[in-house]
N, C-alpha and C positions, 0 to 999 in steps of 0.2 A: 585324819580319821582315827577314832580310837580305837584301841588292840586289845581282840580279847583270844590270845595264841593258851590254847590248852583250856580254855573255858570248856565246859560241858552247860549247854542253856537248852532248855524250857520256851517252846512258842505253843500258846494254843490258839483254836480259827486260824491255823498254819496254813491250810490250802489256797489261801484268795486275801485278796486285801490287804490290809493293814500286816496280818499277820505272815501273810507270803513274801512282803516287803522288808518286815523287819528279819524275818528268814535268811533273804538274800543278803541283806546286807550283815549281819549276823556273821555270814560264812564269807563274806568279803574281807572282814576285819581279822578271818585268823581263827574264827572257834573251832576248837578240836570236832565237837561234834552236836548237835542240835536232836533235840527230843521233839518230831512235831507232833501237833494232836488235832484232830480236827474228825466227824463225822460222814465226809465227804472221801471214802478211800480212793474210791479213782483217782481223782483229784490231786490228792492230796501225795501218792505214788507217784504220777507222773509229774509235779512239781518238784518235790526233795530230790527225783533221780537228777535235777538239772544242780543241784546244789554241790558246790567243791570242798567237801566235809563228810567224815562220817553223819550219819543219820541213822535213829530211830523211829519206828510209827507206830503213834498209838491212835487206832483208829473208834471213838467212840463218844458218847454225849459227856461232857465234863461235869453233866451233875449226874453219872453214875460212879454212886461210890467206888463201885467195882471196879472202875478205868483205875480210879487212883490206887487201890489194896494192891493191883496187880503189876503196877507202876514201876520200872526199874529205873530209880533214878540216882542210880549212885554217883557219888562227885560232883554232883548237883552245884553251880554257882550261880546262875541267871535266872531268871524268868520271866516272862512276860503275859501276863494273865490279861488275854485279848479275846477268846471266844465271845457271840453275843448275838444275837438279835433281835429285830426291828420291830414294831407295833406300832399301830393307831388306832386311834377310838376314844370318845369319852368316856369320863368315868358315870354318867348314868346308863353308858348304852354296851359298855364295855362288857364282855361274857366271862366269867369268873375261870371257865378255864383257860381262857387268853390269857389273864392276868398269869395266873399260875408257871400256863407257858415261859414264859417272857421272865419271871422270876426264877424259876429255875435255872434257864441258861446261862441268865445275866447276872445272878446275885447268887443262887444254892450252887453254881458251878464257880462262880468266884470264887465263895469260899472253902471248896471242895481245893481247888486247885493251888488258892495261896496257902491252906493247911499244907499238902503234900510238898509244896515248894520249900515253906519254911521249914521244914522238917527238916527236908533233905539237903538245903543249905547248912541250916544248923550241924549237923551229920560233916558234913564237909569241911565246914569250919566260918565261912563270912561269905557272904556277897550282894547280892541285889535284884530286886524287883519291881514290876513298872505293871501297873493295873489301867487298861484302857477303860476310861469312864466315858463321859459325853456333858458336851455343853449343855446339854439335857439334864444333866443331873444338877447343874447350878442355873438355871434359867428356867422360870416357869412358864409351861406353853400351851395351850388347849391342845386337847385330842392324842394326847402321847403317854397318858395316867402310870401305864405299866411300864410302858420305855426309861420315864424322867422316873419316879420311885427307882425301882432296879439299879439305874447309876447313881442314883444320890446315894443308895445304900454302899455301892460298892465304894465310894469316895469315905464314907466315914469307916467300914470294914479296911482297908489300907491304911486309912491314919492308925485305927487300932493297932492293925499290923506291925507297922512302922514303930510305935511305940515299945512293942512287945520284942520287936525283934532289935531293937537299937544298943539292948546287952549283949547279944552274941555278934554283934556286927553286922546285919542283915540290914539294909537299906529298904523301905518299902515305897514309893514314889506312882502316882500318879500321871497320870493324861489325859487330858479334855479335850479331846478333839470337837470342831463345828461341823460344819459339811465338808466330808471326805468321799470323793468321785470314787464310791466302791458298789458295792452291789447287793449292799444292803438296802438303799435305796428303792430297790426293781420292786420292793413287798410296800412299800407306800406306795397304796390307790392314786393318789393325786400328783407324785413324781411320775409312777407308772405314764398314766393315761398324758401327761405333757409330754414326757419321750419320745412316746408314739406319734404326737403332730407335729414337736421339732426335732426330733434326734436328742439322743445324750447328750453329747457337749452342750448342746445349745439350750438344754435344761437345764442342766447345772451352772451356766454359766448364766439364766437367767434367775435364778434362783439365787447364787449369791449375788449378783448385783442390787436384787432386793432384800434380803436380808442380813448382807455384813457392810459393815464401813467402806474394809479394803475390798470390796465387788471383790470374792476370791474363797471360792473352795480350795481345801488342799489336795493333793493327789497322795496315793499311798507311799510313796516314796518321802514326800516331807516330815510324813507323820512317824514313820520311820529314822527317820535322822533326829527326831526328837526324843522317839523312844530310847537310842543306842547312846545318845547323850547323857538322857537319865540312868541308863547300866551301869554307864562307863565309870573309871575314876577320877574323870574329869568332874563327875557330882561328889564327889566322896565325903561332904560336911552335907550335903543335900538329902533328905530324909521326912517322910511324910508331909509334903508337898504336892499340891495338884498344878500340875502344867495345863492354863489355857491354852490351845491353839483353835481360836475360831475366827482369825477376821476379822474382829473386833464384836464381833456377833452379842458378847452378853453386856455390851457397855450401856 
């Protein structure tokens, strides 16, 4: 497992998912202390109190610029720009402030938050970043118009990153995850309504049997061990790079 003893990191959508996972494991590895951020305070409190690390909260939407102006991220070396959510609908039936929605969260808080990141790395001195995308953004698919946009942008906003920050030592790195057993799912109409006749598990498990190779969503823990891989210095020539992980889902 790779060590990151005196890290100070960066998770945002830190309450649930993806971001809870690489949370935990984050503080398994040793981080001095983790900045979460996520919109869900409850949540997101009684999550970090189970965490073995100092911890910060910053409780608020990632595309307000405000969260970040007010942002104490000093010593800053990690991050992981994970906040996001879900949509569907075509693009002739699709409501423009949906679009909006879903661009904000996904792409004007991306870039809100890789700004503050890189800043504050830079400030620091070197380290590394990891932007959760989606097989969505490399796969074309009806009825996801504002979902698949949103991470295709954020895939080519991280190579920029990456480029930019590759003089001061800043690593910027992607992740494509496919189907991940999280709960961003519950807001698609058509996952929804199947869960309700079989159950969870047995959605998702029908679900990728038809749409990936390896019959195999990942759970947030895998996608996690992927993220902490791309942090680590185990990638240290690794830089502006997109990690599939879908199951074979875009082949």
């Amino acid at each position: 497992m790779p060590s990151f003893t005196n890290a100070i990191m960066l998770v945002t959508g830190a309450a649930s998912g993806i971001g809870a996972a690489v949370a935990t494991r984050l503080a398994d590895c040793g981080a001095r202390k983790l900045i979460l951020v996520d919109r869900d305070e409850g949540r997101l409190r009684d999550f970090a109190f189970s965490l073995p690390c100092e911890r910060a909260i910053l409780i608020g939407d990632v595309a307000d610029h405000e969260v970040w102006r007010k942002a104490d991220l000093t010593g800053l070396t990690h991050a992981v720009v994970n906040a996001g959510v879900a949509s569907s609908g075509s693009i002739d039936a699709l409501d423009f402030d949906e679009w909006r929605r879903v661009m904000s969260v996904n792409l004007d808080g991306a870039f809100l938050t890789l700004q503050a990141a890189m800043r504050a790395i830079r400030s620091t001195g070197s380290g590394s970043i990891v932007v959760t995308s989606s097989a969505a953004g490399v796969k074309a698919e009806p009825g996801i118009a504002a979902y698949a946009a949103s991470k295709a942008g954020v895939i080519q906003l991280a190579r920029v990153g990456a480029k930019e920050g590759a003089t001061d030592g800043i690593r910027v790195n992607v992740i494509a995850p496919g189907g991940v057993e999280t709960a961003i799912w519950d807001a698609i109409p058509m996952f929804a309504d199947r869960a309700n006749e079989i159950g969870r598990e047995a959605a998702f498990d029908e679900m990728a049997a038809m749409a990936t190779p390896l019959k195999h969503y990942a759970k947030p823990d895998e996608i996690a061990a992927q993220i902490v891989f791309l942090l680590s210095d185990e990638c240290s020539t690794v830089t502006g790079t997109v990690f599939v992980s879908d199951g074979g889902y875009t082949l």
